[in-house]
C-alpha positions as CSV (number, residue, x, y, z in Angstrom):
1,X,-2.1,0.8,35.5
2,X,0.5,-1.7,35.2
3,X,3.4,-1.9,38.4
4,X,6.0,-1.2,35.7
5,X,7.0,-0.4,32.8
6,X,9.8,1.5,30.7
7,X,9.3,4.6,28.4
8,X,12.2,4.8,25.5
9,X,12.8,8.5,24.1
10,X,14.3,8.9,20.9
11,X,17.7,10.0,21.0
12,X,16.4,13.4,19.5
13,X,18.0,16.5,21.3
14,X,15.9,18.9,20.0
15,X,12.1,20.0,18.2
16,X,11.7,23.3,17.0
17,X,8.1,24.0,16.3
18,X,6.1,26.7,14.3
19,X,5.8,29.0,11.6
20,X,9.1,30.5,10.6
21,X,11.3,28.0,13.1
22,X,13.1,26.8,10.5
23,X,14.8,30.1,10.8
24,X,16.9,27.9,12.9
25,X,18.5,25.6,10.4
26,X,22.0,27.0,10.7
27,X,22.0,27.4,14.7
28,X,20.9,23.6,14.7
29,X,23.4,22.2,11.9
30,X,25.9,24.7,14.5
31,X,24.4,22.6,17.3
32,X,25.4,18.8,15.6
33,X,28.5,20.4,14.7
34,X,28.0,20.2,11.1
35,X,30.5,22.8,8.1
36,X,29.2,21.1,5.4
37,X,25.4,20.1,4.9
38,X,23.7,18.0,1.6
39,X,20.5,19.1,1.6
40,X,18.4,15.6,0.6
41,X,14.6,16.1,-1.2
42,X,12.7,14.8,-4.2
43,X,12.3,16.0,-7.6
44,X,8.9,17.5,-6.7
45,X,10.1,20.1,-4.4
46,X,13.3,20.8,-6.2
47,X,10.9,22.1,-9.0
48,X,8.8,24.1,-6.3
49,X,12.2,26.2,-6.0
50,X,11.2,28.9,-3.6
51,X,10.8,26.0,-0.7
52,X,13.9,24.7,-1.0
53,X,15.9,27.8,-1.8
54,X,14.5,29.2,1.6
55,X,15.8,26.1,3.4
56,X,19.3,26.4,1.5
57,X,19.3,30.0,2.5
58,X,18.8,28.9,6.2
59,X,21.5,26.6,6.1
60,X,24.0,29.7,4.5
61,X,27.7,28.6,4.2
62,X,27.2,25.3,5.5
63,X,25.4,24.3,2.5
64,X,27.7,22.0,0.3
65,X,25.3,20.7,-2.3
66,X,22.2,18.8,-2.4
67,X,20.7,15.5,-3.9
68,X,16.9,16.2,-5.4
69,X,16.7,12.1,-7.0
70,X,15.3,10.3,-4.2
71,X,12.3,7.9,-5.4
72,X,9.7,6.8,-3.0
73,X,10.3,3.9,-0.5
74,X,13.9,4.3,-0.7
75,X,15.7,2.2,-3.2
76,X,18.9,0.8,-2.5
77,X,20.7,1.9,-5.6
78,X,19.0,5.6,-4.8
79,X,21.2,5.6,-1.5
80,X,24.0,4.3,-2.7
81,X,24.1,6.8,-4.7
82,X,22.9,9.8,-3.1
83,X,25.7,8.5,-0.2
84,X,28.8,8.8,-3.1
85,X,27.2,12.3,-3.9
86,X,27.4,13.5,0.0
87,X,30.8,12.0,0.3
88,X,32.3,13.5,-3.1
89,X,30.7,17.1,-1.6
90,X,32.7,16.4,1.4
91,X,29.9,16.3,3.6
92,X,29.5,16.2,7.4
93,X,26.2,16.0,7.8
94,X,22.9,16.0,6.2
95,X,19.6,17.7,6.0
96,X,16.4,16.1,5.4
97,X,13.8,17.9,3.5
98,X,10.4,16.3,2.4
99,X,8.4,13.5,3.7
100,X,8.8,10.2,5.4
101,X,10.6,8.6,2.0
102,X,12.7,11.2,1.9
103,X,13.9,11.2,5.6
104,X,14.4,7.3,5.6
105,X,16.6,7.9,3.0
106,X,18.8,10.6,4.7
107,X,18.7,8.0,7.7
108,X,20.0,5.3,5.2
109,X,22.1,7.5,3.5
110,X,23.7,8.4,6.9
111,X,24.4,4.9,7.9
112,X,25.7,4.2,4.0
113,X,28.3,6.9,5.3
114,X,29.6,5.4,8.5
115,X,29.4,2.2,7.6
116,X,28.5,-0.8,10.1
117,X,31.0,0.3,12.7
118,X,31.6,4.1,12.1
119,X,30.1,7.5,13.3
120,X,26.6,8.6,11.3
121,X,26.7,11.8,10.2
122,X,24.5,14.6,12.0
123,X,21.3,14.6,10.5
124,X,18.9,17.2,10.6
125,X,14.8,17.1,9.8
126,X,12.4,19.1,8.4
127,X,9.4,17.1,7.8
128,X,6.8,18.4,5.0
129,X,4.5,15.5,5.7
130,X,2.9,13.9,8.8
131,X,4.5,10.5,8.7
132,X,6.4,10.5,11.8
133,X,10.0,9.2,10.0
134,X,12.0,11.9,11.8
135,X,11.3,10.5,15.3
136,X,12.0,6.7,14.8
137,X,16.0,5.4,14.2
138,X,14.4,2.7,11.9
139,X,14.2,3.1,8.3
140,X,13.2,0.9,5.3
141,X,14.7,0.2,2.1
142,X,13.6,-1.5,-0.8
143,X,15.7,-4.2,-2.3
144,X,15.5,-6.8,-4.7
145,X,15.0,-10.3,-2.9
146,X,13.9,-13.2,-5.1
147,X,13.1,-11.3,-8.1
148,X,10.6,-9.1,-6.6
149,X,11.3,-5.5,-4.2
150,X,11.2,-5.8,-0.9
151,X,11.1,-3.2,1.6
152,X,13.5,-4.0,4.9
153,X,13.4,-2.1,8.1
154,X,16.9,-1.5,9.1
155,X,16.9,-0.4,13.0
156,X,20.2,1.7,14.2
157,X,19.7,4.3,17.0
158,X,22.7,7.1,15.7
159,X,20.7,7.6,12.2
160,X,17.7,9.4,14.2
161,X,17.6,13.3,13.2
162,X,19.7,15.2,16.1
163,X,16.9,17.6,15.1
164,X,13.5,18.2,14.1
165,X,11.9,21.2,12.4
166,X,8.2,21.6,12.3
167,X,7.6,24.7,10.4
168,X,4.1,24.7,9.0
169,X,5.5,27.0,6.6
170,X,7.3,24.8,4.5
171,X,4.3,22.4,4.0
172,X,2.6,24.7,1.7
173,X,3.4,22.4,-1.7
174,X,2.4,19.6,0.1
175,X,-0.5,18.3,-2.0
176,X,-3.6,17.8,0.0
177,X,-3.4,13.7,-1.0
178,X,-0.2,13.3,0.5
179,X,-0.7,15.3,3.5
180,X,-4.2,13.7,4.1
181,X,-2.7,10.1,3.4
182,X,0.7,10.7,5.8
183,X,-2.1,12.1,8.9
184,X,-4.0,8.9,8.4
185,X,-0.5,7.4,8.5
186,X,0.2,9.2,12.3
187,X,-3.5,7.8,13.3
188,X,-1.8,4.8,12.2
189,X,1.0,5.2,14.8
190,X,-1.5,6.0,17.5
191,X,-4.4,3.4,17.2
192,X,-2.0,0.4,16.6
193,X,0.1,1.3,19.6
194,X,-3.2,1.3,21.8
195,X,-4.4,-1.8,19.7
196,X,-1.5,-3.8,20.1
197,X,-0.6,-2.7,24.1
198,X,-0.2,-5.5,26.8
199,X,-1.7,-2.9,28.9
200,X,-2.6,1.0,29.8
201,X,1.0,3.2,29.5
202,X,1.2,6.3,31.4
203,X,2.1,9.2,28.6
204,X,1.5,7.3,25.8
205,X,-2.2,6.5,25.9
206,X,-3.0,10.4,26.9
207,X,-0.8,11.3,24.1
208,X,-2.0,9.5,21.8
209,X,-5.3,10.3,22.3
210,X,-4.8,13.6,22.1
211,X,-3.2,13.3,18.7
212,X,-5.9,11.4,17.4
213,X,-8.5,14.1,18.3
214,X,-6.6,17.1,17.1
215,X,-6.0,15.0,13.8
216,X,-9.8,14.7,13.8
217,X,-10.6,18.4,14.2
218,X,-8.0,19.6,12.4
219,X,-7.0,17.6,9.4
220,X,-10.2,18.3,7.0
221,X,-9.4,22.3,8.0
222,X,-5.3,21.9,7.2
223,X,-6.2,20.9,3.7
224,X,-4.6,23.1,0.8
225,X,-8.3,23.3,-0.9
226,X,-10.2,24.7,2.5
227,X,-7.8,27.1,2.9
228,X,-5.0,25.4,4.2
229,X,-4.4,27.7,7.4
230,X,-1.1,27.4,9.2
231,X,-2.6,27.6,12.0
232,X,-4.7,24.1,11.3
233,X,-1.4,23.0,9.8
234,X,0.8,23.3,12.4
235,X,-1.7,21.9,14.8
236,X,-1.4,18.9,12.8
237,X,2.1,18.6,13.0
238,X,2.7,18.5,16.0
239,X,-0.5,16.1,16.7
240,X,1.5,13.7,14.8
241,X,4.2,13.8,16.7
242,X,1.6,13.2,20.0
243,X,0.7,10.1,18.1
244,X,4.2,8.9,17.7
245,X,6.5,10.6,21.0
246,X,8.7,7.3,21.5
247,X,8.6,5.3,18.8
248,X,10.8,2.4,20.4
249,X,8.0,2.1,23.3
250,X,4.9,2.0,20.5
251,X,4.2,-1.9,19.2
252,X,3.0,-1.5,15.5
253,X,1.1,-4.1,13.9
254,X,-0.6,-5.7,11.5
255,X,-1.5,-2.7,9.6
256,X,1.6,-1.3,9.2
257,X,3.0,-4.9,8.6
258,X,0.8,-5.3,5.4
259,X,1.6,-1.8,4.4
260,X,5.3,-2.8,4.3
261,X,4.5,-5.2,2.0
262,X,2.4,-3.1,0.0
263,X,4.4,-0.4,-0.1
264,X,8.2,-2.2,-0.8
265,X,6.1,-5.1,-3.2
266,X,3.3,-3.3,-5.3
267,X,4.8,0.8,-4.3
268,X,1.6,1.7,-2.5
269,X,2.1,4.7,-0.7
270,X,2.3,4.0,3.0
271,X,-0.5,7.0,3.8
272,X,-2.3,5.4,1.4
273,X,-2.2,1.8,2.2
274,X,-3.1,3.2,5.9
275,X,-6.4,4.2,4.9
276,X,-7.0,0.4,3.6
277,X,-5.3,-1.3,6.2
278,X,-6.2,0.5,9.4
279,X,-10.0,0.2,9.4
280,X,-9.6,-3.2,8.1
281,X,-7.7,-4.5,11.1
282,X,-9.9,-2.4,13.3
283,X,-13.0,-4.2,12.2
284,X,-11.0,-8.0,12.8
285,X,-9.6,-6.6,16.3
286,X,-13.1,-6.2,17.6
287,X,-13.3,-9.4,20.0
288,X,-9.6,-9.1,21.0
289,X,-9.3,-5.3,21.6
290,X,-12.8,-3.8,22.4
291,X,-11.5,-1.6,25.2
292,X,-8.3,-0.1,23.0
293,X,-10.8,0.5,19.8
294,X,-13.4,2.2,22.5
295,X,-10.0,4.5,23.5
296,X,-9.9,5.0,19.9
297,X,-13.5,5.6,19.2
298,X,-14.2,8.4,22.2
299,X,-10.6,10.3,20.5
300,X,-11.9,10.2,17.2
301,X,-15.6,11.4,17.7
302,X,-15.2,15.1,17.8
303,X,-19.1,15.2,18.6
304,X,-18.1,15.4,22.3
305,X,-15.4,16.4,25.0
306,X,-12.3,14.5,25.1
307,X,-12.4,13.4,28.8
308,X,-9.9,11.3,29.9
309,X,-10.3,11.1,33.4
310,X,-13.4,8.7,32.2
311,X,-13.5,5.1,31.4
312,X,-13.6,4.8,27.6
313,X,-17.2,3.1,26.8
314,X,-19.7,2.3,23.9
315,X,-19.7,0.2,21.1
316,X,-16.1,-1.1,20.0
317,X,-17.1,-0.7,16.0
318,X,-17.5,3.0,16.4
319,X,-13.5,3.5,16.1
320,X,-14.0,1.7,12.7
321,X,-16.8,3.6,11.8
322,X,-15.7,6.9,12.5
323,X,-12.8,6.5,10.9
324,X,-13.8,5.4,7.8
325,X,-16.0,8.1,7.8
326,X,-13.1,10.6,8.3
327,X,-11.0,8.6,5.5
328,X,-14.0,9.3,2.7
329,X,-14.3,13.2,3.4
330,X,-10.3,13.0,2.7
331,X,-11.0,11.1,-0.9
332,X,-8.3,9.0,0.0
333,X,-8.7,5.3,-1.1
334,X,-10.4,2.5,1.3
335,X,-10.2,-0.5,-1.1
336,X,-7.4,-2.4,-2.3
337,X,-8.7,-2.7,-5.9
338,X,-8.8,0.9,-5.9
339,X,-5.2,1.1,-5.8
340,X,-4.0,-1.3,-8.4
341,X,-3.7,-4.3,-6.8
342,X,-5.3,-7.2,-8.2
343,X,-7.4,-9.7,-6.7
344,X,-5.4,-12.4,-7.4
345,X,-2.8,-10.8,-5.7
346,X,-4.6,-10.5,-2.4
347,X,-3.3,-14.4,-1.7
348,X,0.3,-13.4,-2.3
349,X,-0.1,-10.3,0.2
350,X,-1.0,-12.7,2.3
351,X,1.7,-15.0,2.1
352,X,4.2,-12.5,1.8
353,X,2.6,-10.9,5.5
354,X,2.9,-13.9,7.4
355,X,5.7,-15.1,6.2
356,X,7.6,-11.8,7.0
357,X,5.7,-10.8,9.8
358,X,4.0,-14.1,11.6
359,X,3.8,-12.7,15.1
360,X,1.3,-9.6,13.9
361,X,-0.8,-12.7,13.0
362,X,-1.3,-12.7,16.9
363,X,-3.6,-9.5,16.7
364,X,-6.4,-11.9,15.0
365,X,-7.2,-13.8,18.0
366,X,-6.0,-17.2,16.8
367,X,-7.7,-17.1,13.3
368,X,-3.8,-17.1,12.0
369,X,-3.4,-17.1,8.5
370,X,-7.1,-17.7,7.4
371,X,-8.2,-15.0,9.5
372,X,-5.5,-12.5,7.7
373,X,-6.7,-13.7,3.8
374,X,-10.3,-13.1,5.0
375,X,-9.1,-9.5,5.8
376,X,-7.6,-8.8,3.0
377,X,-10.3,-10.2,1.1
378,X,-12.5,-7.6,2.7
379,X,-10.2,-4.9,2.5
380,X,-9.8,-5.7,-1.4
């Protein structure tokens, strides 16, 4: 265990967890001190009325509207507008509702209403996905650079929710895809943050093992086709947020780096790309990370007793392995020619990547750029 080290909390005062919590919507918008909430969400949920209406009931007479246009990976022109719509309701704060898209954009929208010196408005979450956005005061937003989309991560501490509300309860449209693709997403947060550590951290490592393993035990169970229980469902939820406490202390890498670019450049969902990119860069870290991807390996094989007070051991693949393995049973995607991008496009990934992101390229032991086309190639 390293001498020292710093652990940075988000600025989050409050999580309220399990079925029926968000009960709580008004006492929390009371909390932040907020008369008149927007309730943000997509089109999707709007049309599965009885969700929303039971989070505008929650809210009562602080609801002053709601926006139900926002587009995934959060388009510029989408906040702008979505922030005139907040401001012409006469808004003071906002409520989230939906998945990580949806709460990046009340984090953007937010910041789009203070401006680069004012106050944010209170914003409130209620997460229907596993992603992790509500804990994190960074947020991306896709805008045209050089006649192609980017998506740019804007970092400002005041737009993280004041609040979180996991209530298993309001998951229940969530379609098993996009629940399945946002868990691998939270694995994501875990198994990069022990992959890319100078070192063991007290908290996070125990954490984020125990996310990973209730993920693993839980996630096939949570799905709306086996049954969906809340129980398995909340269990997930708040698993992700093990995998993902204190997101300014985590190091994310090269996964989520070429996800970005996936994502903001060819619209990729970010679960999705996860599933491609995660056991990709698993397989490449194998000389430079054995011990982390054994960490990973003993939390994802569900075979045996999560033991922590034990050395991880056995073969560093194995993470890989099992996780792959755990990607399949979900039917989510593991190749990038499986979701529309072309192989002649694997070069410009791989161009955009380092040219964005060059440090990441430090994960590949020295193999630099070469060493991230040749995984791409392989994860195409």
């Amino acid at each position: 265990m390293p001498e020292y080290g710093v652990l940075e909390l988000p600025p989050i005062r409050r999580i309220r967890y399990g079925p029926g919590s968000a009960a709580g919507l008004a006492d929390a918008l009371d909390r932040a001190g907020v008369s008149r909430a927007v309730v943000l969400c997509t089109a999707s949920l709007a049309r599965e009325a009885t969700l929303l209406a039971r989070v505008e009931h929650y809210a009562g007479d602080r609801l002053a509207g709601r926006v139900t246009d926002l587009p995934a990976h959060v388009p510029r022109a989408a906040v702008r507008r979505a922030a005139d719509e907040a401001a012409a309701a006469g808004a003071d704060g906002l409520v989230s509702f939906g998945g990580g898209s949806v709460i990046d954009a009340g984090k953007a929208v937010a910041a789009a209403m203070a401006g680069p010196r004012g106050a944010c408005p209170p914003h409130i979450a209620l997460p229907t996905t596993l992603g992790g956005a509500e804990l994190a005061g960074h947020y991306g937003v896709t805008e045209p650079l050089a006649g192609r989309p980017v998506k740019v991560t804007h970092t400002r501490e005041d737009v993280t929710p004041a609040e979180v509300i996991y209530d298993a309860s309001l998951t229940l449209a969530t379609p098993d895809r996009l629940w399945a693709g946002t868990a691998v997403k939270a694995l994501d947060h875990a198994i990069e943050g022990l992959l890319c550590a100078a070192g063991p951290r007290p908290v996070l490592d125990e954490l984020a093992q125990a996310g990973i393993r209730a993920l693993a035990e839980s996630l096939e169970a949570s799905l709306l086709s086996a049954g969906g229980p809340l129980a398995a469902r909340q269990r997930c939820q708040v698993a992700a947020w093990q995998c993902y406490p204190a997101p300014g202390s985590l190091v994310l890498g090269l996964s989520h780096r070429i996800g970005h670019v996936l994502g903001g450049s060819y619209g990729v969902p970010h679960g999705v790309t996860s599933a491609i990119t995660l056991p990709a860069v698993m397989k490449a870290m194998r000389e430079s990370a054995p011990g982390a991807l054994r960490i990973a390996g003993r939390a994802l094989d569900k075979s045996a007793p999560l033991d922590l007070a034990r050395p991880a051991d056995g073969d560093p693949d194995r993470a890989a392995q099992l996780l792959t393995g755990l990607i399949g049973r979900l039917g989510l995607p593991l190749r990038l020619r499986d979701v529309g991008v072309a192989r002649s496009d694997v070069a410009t990934v791989a161009d955009l990547v380092a040219a964005r992101f060059p440090a990441s390229l430090d994960q590949l032991g020295g193999g630099g750029a070469a060493a991230l086309s040749e995984l791409l190639s392989l994860a195409w």
